[in-house]
C-alpha positions in Angstrom: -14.9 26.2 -63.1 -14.4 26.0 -59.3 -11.5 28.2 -58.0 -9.3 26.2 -55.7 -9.9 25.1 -52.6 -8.9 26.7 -49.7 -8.7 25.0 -46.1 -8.2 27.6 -42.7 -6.5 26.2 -39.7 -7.0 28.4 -37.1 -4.1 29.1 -34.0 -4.3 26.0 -31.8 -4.2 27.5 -28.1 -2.0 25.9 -25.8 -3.1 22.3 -24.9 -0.6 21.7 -21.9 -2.6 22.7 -19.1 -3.2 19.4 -17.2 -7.5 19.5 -16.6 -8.7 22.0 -19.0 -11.3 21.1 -22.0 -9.1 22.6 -24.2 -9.1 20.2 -27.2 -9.4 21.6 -30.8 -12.4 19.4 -32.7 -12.6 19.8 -36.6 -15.7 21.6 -38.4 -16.4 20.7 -42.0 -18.2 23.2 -44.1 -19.3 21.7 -47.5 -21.1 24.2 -49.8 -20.3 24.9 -53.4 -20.2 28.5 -53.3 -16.8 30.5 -52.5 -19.1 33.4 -50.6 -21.4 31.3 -48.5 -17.8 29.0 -47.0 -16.3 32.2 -46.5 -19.5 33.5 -44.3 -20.0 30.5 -42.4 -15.7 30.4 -41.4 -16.0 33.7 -40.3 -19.4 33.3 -38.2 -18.0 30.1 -36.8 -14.3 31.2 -36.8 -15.2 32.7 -33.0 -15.7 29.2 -31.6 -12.0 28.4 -31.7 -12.1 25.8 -33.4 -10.3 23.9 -36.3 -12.8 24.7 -39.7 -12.1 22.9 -42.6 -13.9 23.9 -46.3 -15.1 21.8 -49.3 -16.2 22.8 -52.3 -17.9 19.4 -53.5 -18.9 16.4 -51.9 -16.4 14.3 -53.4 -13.8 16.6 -51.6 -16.0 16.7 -48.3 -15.3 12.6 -48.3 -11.4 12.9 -49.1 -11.2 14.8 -45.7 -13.5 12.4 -43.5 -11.0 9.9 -44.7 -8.0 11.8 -43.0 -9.7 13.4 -39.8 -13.2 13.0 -37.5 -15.4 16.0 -37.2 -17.4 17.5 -34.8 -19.8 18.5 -36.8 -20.6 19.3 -40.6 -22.2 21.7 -42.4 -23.6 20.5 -45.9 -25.2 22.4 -48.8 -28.4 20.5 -50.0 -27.7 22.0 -53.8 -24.5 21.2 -55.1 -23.6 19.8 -58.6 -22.9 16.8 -59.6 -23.5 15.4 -56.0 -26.5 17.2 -53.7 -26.3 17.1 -50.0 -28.4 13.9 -49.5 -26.2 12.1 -52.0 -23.1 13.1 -49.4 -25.0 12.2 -46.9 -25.7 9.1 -47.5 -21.7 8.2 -48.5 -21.3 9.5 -45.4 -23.5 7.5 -43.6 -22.1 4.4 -45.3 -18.8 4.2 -43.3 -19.3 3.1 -39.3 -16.8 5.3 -38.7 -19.0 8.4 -39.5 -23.3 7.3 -38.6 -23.3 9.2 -35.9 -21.4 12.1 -36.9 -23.9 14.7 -36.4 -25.0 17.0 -40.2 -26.8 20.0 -40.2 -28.3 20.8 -43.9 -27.8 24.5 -45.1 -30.1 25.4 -48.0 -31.7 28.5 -49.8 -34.9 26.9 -50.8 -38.0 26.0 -48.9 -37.9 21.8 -48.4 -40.7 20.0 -48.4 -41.8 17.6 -45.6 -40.7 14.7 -47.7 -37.1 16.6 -48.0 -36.7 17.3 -44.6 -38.2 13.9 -43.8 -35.5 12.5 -46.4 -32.7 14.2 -44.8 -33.2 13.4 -40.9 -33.4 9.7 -42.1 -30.0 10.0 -43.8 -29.0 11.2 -40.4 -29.5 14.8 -40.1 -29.8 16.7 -36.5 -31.1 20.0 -38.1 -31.8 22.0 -40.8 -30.8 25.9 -41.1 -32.4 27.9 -44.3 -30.5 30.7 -45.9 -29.4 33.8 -44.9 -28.4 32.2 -42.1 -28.4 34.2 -38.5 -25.1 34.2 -37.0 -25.7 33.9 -33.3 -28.5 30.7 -34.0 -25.3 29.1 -36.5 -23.1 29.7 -33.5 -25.5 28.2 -31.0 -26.2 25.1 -33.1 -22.8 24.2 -33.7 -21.6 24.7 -30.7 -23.2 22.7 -29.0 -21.6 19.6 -31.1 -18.5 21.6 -30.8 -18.7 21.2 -26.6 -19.8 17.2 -27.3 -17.4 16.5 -29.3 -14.3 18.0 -27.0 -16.3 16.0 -23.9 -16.0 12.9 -26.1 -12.4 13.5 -26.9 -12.0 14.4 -23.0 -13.6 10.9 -22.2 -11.8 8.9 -24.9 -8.7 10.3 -23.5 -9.2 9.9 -20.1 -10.5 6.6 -20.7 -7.4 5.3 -22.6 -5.3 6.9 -19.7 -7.3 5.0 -17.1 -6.8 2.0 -18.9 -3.0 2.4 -19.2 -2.9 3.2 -15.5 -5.0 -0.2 -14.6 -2.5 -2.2 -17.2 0.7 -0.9 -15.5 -0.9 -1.1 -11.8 -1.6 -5.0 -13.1 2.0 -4.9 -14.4 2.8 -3.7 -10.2 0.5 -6.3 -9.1 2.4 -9.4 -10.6 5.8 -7.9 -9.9 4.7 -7.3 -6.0 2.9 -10.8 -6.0 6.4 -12.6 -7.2 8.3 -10.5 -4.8 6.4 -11.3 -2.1 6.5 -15.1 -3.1 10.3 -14.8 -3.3 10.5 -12.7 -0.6 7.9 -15.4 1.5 10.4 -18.6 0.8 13.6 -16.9 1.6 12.0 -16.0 5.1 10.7 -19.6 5.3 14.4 -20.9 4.3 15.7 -18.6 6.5 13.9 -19.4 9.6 14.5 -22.9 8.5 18.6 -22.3 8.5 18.6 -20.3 11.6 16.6 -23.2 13.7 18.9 -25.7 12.2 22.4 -23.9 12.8 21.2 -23.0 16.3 19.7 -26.5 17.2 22.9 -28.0 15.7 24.9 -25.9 17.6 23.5 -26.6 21.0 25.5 -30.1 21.2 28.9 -29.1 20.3 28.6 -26.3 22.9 27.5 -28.0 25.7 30.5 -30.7 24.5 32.9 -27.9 25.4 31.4 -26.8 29.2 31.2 -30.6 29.6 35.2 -31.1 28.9 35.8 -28.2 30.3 34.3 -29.8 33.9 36.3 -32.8 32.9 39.5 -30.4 32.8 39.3 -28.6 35.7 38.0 -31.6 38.0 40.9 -33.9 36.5 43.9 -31.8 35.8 42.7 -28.4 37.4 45.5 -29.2 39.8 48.1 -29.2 37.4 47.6 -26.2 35.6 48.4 -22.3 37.5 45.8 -19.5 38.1 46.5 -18.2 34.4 45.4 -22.1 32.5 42.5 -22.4 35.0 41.0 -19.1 34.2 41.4 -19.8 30.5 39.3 -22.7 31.0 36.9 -20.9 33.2 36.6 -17.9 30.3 36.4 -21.0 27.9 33.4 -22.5 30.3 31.1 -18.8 30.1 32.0 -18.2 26.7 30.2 -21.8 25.5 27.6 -21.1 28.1 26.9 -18.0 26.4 26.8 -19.1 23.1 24.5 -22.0 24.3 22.2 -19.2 26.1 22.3 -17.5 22.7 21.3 -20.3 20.4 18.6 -21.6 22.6 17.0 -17.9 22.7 17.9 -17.8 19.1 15.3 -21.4 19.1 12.9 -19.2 20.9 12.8 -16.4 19.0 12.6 -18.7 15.7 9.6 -20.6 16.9 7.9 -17.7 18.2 8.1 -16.2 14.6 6.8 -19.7 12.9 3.9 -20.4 15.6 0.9 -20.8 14.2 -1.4 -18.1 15.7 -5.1 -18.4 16.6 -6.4 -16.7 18.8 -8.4 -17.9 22.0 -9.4 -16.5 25.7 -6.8 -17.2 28.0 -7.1 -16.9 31.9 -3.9 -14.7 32.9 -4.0 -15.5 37.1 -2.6 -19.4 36.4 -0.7 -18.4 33.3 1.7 -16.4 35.2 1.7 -18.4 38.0 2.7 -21.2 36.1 5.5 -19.4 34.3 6.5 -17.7 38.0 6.8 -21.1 39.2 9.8 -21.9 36.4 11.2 -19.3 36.8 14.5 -19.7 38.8 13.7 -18.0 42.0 15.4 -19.7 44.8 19.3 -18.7 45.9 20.6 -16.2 48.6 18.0 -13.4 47.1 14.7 -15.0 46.3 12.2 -12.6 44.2 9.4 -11.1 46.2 6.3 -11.7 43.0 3.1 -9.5 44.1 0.5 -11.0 42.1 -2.9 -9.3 41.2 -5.9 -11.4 42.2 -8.2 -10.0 40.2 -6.2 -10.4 36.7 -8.2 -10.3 33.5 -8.1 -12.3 31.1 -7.1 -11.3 27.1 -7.4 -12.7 23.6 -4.3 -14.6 22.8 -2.2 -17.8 22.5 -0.7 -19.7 25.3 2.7 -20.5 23.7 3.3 -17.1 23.1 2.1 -15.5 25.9 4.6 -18.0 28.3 7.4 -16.6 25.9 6.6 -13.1 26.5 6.0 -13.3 30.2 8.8 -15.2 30.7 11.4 -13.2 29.4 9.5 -10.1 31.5 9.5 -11.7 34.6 13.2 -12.9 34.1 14.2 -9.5 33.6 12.6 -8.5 36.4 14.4 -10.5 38.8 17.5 -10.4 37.2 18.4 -6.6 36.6 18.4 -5.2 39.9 21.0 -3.0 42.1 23.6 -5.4 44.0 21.7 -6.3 47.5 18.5 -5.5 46.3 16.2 -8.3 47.0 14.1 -8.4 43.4 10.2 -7.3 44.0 8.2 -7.5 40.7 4.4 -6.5 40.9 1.9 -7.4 37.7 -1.2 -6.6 37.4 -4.2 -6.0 34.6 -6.2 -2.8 33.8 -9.0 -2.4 31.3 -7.5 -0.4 28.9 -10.6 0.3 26.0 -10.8 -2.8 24.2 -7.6 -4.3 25.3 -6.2 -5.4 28.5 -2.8 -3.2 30.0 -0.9 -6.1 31.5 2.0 -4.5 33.5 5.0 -5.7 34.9 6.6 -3.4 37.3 10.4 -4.0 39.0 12.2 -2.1 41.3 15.4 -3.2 39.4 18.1 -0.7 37.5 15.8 1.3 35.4 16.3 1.9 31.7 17.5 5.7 30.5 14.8 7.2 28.1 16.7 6.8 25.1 16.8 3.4 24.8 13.4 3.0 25.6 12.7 2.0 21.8 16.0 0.5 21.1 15.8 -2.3 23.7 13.1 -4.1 21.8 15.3 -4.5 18.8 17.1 -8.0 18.3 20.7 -8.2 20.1 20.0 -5.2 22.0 21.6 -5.1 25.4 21.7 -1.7 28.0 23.2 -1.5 31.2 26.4 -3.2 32.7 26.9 -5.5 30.5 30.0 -7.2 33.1 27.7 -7.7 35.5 24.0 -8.3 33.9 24.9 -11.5 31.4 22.2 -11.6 28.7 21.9 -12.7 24.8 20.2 -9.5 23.9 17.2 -11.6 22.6 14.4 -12.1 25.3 12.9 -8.4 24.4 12.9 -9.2 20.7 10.8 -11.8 21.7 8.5 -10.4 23.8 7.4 -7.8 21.2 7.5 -10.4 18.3 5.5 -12.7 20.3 3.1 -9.4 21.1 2.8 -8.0 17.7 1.6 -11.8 16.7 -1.0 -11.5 18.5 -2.5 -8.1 17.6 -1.2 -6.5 20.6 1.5 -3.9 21.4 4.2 -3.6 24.0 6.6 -0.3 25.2 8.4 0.8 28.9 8.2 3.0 31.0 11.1 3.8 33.0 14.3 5.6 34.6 17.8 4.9 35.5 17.7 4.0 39.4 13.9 4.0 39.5 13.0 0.6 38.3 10.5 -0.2 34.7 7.0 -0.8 34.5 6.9 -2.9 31.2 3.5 -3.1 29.6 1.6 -5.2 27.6 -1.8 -4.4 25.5 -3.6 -7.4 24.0 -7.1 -8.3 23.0 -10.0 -8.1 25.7 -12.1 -11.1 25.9 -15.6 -10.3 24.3 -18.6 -10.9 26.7 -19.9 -13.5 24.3 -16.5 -15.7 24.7 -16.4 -15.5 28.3 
C-alpha cells in the first residue's frame, strides 16, 4: 500500500521586478518509491524551482492535466504502469510532445530499451544512484528553457497587446484627423464666404457715406461730419480686414508645387504695385545679382508684398522710406532679406508679430489689419521655408526669408 502522496511547493521569490528571468517552472518527479522522490526534491530543491511528486503514473497524468512542466523525471519500473507506458500517454496529448523526459532507472537497459524510450520522446537517460551535481546539470538546463520560453510567450503576448492597442491609437488618430481635416476645410470655406460676402456691404457704407458728406455735408456741424468721417475709416477698415482675411484664406488653400522661380522680375513686378507715388515716394535698392529659390509664384507675391508694404509704410514722420533686398546663399537655401530704415520692432515681439491679428507700434498712426505677417510666414512655411526679424526700436528691421535653393540640375 502506497502511503500518500505528498506534493512540495517551494517559496516563490518575488516576481515584480520588471526584466528579470525570474519565473518559477514546475518539475515533475514520477517514481514509485517514497525514498528515491524524496532524494531527487532535495537534490533539485537548490534550483528554485516549483517540484511536484507522483507516486504512479496515473497520478503523474492528473497533474499534466492542471499545469505544464519543465521537465519530468520518470521511473522506468513502476507497477501497474512502467515508465514507457507514461510515456507514451504522455506523448498522446499535443499539449505535452515536446515536453522534455528524462528516464531514471536502477537497471542496466538494453539498446532496444533505450532505443524504445528516445522514440517515445526521451532527451536522456540517468541510471541509479544518481550523482547530484550531473541531476542538477541535466535539469537545469530545461529548467533555464523553459523560463526563456515563458519569458518569450510573455513578452510576445505583451507585444501583441501593445501592437493591438497602438492599432486601436491608429484608427482613433486616423478619424480625428479626418474630422479634424473637414472642419478645417469647412472652416476655410466659412471664413472665404463671410469675408467675400462682407466686402459689398462695406464698401455700400464708404460709398453712402461720400454720398452724405458731398450732398448734405453742408448741413450737418463739425460733430455729424466727423461721425460720418469715423463711420467712412471704420468700413474701410473692416474692408482692409476682410480682403486680408481673403488673402490669408487662399494662401492657406493654394495648391503648392514647387518650381524654380527667378526673384529679380518677381520683386520688381510686385515693387511696381505697390503704392509708391505721393509727397514721400520709397527709395527701393534692388540687388542685381538676386538668386533664384524653390517656390511658388502666388505665394511668393503674397509674402513679398506684405514685406515690402511694410517697409514703406512704418517709418518715422518725414522719413522718406528706403527698403534694400537682397539674396545670400545661405547652405541649401537662399536668405532673401528685406531691410527698412522704418520704426524698428522691440525684441520682444520679435516672435509675436508673426501671429494672426498681431499689431506693434502706434497703432493711431500706423493703420494695419494685423494680418499681412501671418501671411507672410504661412505663405513661407508652405513652401518649406522659414521666416524671422531682426530688429530694434529706432533702428529699422531687416526681415528675412529662407527658401529652397534651386538645384544645378533645374537651372
Amino acid at each position: 500500500m502506497h502511503e500518500p502522496t505528498k506534493t512540495t511547493t517551494l517559496p516563490i521569490p518575488d516576481r515584480k521586478a520588471p526584466g528579470l528571468p525570474t519565473d518559477i517552472v514546475n518539475i515533475l518527479l514520477v517514481d514509485d518509491q517514497p525514498g528515491k522522490l524524496m532524494a531527487h526534491e532535495a537534490i533539485l530543491s537548490e534550483l528554485g524551482q516549483h517540484i511536484i511528486k507522483a507516486r504512479t503514473g496515473v497520478e503523474a497524468l492528473e497533474h499534466l492535466l492542471r499545469r505544464d512542466f519543465a521537465v519530468i523525471l520518470l521511473d522506468v519500473n513502476m507497477p501497474s504502469m512502467d515508465g514507457f507506458e507514461t510515456a507514451a500517454l504522455i506523448r498522446q496529448r499535443p499539449r505535452f510532445e515536446k515536453t522534455p523526459i528524462i528516464f531514471v532507472t536502477g537497471y542496466n537497459t538494453t539498446d532496444l530499451d533505450r532505443l524504445k524510450g528516445y522514440e517515445l520522446g526521451a532527451v536522456d537517460y540517468m541510471f541509479l544512484p544518481v550523482v547530484p551535481q550531473v541531476l542538477k546539470a541535466k535539469v537545469s538546463v530545461f529548467v533555464e528553457l523553459a523560463r526563456q520560453t515563458q519569458i518569450i510567450k510573455s513578452q510576445a503576448s505583451d507585444l501583441a497587446a501593445h501592437n493591438r492597442r497602438q492599432a486601436d491609437q491608429l484608427d482613433v488618430i486616423q478619424k480625428l484627423n479626418a474630422e479634424l481635416k473637414l472642419a478645417n476645410s469647412e472652416l476655410e470655406a466659412f471664413s472665404y464666404t463671410v469675408s467675400h460676402d462682407l466686402r459689398a456691404p462695406l464698401r455700400s457704407i464708404s460709398g453712402y457715406v461720400g454720398v452724405l458728406l458731398e450732398d448734405y455735408g453742408s448741413r450737418l456741424d463739425d460733430a455729424g461730419r466727423n461721425h460720418l468721417f469715423a463711420l467712412d475709416r471704420a468700413a474701410k477698415r473692416m474692408d482692409a480686414l476682410t480682403r486680408d482675411l481673403l488673402a490669408y484664406g487662399r494662401v492657406a488653400r493654394e495648391s503648392v508645387t514647387l518650381e524654380p522661380v527667378r526673384l529679380q522680375p518677381l520683386i520688381e513686378a510686385v515693387i511696381a504695385l505697390q503704392n509708391t507715388g505721393g509727397k514721400h515716394p520709397a527709395k527701393m535698392i534692388v540687388a542685381p545679382d538676386l538668386l533664384d529659390v524653390m517656390g511658388q509664384s502666388f505665394l511668393l507675391e503674397q509674402c513679398l508684398g506684405n514685406l515690402i508694404h511694410n517697409a514703406i509704410k512704418f517709418v518715422p514722420p518725414g522719413v522718406t522710406p528706403e527698403v534694400h533686398l537682397r539674396t545670400e546663399p545661405y547652405g541649401a537655401r537662399v536668405r532673401l532679406w528685406i531691410e527698412d530704415n522704418g520704426i524698428g520692432i522691440d525684441a520682444s515681439y520679435h516672435r509675436k508679430i508673426f501671429n494672426m491679428f498681431e499689431r506693434v507700434g502706434d497703432l493711431h498712426r500706423y493703420e494695419g489689419t494685423g494680418v499681412g505677417l501671418a501671411i507672410v510666414h504661412r505663405a513661407v512655411q508652405r513652401m518649406g521655408g522659414g521666416c524671422g526679424v531682426e530688429s530694434a526700436p529706432g533702428q529699422g528691421s531687416r526681415f528675412w526669408v529662407d527658401l529652397l535653393a534651386v538645384p544645378p540640375n533645374r537651372e
